[in-house]
N, C-alpha and C positions, 0 to 999 in steps of 0.2 A: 649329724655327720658334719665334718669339719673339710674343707681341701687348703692346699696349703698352694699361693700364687706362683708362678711360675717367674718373676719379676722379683718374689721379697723370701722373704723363710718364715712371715707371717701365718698365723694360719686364721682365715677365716672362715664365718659359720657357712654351713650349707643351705641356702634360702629356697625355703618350698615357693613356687612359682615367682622369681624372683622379677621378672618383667610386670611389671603393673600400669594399667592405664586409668590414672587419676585426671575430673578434669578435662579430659582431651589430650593430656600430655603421656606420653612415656617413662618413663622409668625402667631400668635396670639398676636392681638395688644389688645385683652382682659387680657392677661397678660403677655405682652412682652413690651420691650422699645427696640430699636433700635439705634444704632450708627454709626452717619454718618460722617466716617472722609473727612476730605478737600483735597483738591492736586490742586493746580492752577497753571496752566503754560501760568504765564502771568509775564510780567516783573516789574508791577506795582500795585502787588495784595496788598490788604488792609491790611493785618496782617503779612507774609512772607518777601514784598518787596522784590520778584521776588526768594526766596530763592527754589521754585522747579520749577524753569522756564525750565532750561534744562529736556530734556527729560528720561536722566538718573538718575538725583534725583529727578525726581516728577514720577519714577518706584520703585525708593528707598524708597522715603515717602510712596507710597502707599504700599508696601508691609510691613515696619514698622509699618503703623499704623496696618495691618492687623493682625500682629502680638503682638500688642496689645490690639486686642479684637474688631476692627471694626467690624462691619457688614453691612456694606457701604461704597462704597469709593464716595466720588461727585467729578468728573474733571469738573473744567473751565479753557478756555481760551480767556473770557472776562469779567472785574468788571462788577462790578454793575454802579460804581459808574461814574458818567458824564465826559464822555473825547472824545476825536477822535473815531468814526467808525475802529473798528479790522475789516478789510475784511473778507467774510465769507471766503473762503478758505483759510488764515491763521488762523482761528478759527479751521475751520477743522484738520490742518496741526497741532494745539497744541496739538487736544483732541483725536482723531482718534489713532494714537500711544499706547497713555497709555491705551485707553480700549481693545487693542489689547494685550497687554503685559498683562494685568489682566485676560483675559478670563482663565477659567478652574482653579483660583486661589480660588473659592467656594465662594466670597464674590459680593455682590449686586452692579453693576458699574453702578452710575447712571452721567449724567452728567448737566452742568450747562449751558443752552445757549435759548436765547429766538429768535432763527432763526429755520425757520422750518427745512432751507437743513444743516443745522447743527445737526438740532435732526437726519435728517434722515440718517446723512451717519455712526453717531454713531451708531445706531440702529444697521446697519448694518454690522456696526464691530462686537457689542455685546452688548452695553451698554443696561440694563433692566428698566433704570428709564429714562427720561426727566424732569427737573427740571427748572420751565417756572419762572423765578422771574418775571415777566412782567404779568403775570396770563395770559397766552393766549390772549396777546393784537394783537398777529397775528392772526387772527382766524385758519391758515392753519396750524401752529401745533399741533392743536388735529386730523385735518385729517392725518397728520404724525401720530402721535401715533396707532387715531386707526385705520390704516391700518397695525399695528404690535401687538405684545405683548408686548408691553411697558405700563412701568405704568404713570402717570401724576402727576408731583404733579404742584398746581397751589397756585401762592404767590399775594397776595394784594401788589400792588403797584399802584402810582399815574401818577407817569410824563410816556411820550414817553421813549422808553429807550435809556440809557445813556444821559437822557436830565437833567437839576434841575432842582428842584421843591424846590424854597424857602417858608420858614414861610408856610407850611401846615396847612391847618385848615377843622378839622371834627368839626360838630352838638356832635359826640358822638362818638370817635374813633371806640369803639369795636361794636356797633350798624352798623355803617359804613364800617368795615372792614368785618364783617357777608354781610351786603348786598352783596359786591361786587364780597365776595366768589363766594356766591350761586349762584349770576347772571353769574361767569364765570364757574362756572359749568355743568350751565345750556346749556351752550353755546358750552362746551366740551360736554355735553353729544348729544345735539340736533347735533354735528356733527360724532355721532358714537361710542367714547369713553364710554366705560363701568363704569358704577356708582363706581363697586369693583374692579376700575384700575386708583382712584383718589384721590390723596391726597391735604390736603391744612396746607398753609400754614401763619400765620397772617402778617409775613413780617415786624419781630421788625426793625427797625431804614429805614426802606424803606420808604421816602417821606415820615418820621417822628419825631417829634421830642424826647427827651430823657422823658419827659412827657406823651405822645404818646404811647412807647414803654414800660414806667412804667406802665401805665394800661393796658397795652394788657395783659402784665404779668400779672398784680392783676385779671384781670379778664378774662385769661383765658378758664375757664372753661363754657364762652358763646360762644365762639368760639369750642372749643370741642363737647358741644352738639348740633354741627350743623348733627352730626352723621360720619364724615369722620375721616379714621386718622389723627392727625394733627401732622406735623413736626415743630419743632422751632428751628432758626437760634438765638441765640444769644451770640457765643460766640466772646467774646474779644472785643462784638459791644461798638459802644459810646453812649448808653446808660448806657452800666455799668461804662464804665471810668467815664461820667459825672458826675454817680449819686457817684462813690469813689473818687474822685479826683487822678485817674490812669494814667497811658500810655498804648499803646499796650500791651506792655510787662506784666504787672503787673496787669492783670483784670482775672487770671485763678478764686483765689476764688469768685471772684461776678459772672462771667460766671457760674458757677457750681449750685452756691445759684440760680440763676435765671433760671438754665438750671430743678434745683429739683422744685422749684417752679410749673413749669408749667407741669412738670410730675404727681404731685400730681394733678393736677386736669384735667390731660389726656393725654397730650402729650405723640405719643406715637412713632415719630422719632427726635433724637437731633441731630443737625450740630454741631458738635465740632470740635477745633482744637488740641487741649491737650486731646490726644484721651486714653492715661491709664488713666489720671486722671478722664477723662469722664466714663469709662468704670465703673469703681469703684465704681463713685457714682450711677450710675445709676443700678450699680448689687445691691448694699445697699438696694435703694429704692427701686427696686421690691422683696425686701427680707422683707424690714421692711412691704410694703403691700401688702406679702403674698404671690405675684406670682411666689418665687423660697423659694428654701431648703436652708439652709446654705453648705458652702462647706462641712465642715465637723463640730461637736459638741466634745467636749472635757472638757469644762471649766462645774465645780461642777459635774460631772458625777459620780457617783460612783465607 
């Protein structure tokens, strides 16, 4: 179900329990957008190139971005992307630290890792979210989750992880990436996991191509009215580079254009790495569609 704002001719999705208490914090993702900055303490992450690997600057980064208006941080300490097995307990040894150093810092620590004893010993530190890019392709991390208060979020993806998956091909990508949601949903909920403790995610450039990941964009907003919150990862991905002819470095404006995009039609947590710039546009846009005040008013005032 869709309504349409009383403020724009918009229309956006209708979110099942859209109030959430992440963390200690609130949330109304009926008009809130959330910002989730990065910290990866891995020596070979995809847009850093290890630049917060040690553990004293990916405490640094995280508290920088927090101070730039995060309202999330995500720690990993394993890519996504196809290479050698990270043993879990050097997984642990990356991520474990930094949610411990974040506790009581008032911002949502969620972290990145598709091993259950990995969700779990975060948990235990502190960490309020588990962020399954594999979508629960272990079944036993949703039993990890809900044996806690953690929230879930679950990402479409195709291969085994850390395996490739060349030349991917969907019937209907965004057809396709719904089903598989809802069937890992399903599958988190039938193991416990709370309907109003699950987010999803479409999983731009995940076992996709930059074609792929341009329609998920365009079409968005079937994925949103699946009814859950939905997070979108796309920043700095190589679908933007592709579609601008960029490098890492030089994909903030497509990232943002892509990141507004998919806000307009619900999105309603962004993975950003350029976390002021993220911040900003995203205060914009919940300004321009009514869900905030301006800072302050001045201009033609009498």
């Amino acid at each position: 179900m869709n309504r349409t704002t009383p403020e724009t001719a918009l229309t956006l999705p209708q979110i099942d329990a859209p109030r959430r208490v992440i963390g200690g914090r609130t949330f109304n993702f009926d008009r809130e957008v959330a910002v989730m900055a990065i910290v990866n303490r891995t020596p070979d992450s995809f847009y850093d190139q290890g630049a917060t690997f040690a553990l004293d600057a990916s405490v640094v980064a995280a508290h920088r971005a927090i101070a730039d208006g995060a309202d999330w941080i995500d720690i990993g300490g394993a890519k996504f992307a196809p290479g050698p097995a990270v043993p879990i307990e050097q997984e642990i040894d990356r991520v474990v630290p930094v949610v411990e150093a974040l506790r009581g810092s008032g911002v949502v620590i969620s972290v990145d890792t598709f091993h259950p004893a990995v969700a779990a010993a975060s948990i235990a530190a502190g960490a309020h979210v588990i962020n399954d890019t594999t979508g629960v392709h272990d079944p036993a991390m949703a039993d990890i989750v809900a044996d806690s208060d953690a929230t879930l979020v679950i990402t479409h993806s195709l291969a085994a992880p850390r395996r490739p998956h060349p030349a991917p091909h969907y019937d209907d990508v965004v057809a396709d990436v719904s089903e598989f949601l809802l069937a890992r949903v399903d599958r988190a909920m039938g193991r416990g996991v709370l309907r109003e403790r699950i987010i999803i995610d479409p999983g731009h450039d995940l076992n996709k191509t930059t074609r792929h990941s341009l329609e998920l964009t365009r079409r968005l907003g079937e994925i949103t009215a699946l009814g859950l919150p939905t997070l979108v990862a796309v920043s700095n991905k190589d679908f933007v580079g592709e579609s601008l002819d960029r490098p890492r470095g030089e994909r903030v404006e497509g990232s943002l254009a892509a990141m507004t995009v998919c806000i307009l039609q619900g999105a309603r947590i962004v993975r950003m790495h350029n976390v002021r710039a993220a911040v900003d546009a995203v205060r914009m846009t919940e300004a321009i569609l009514g869900f905030r005040e301006p800072a302050y008013e001045r201009h033609n005032l009498a």
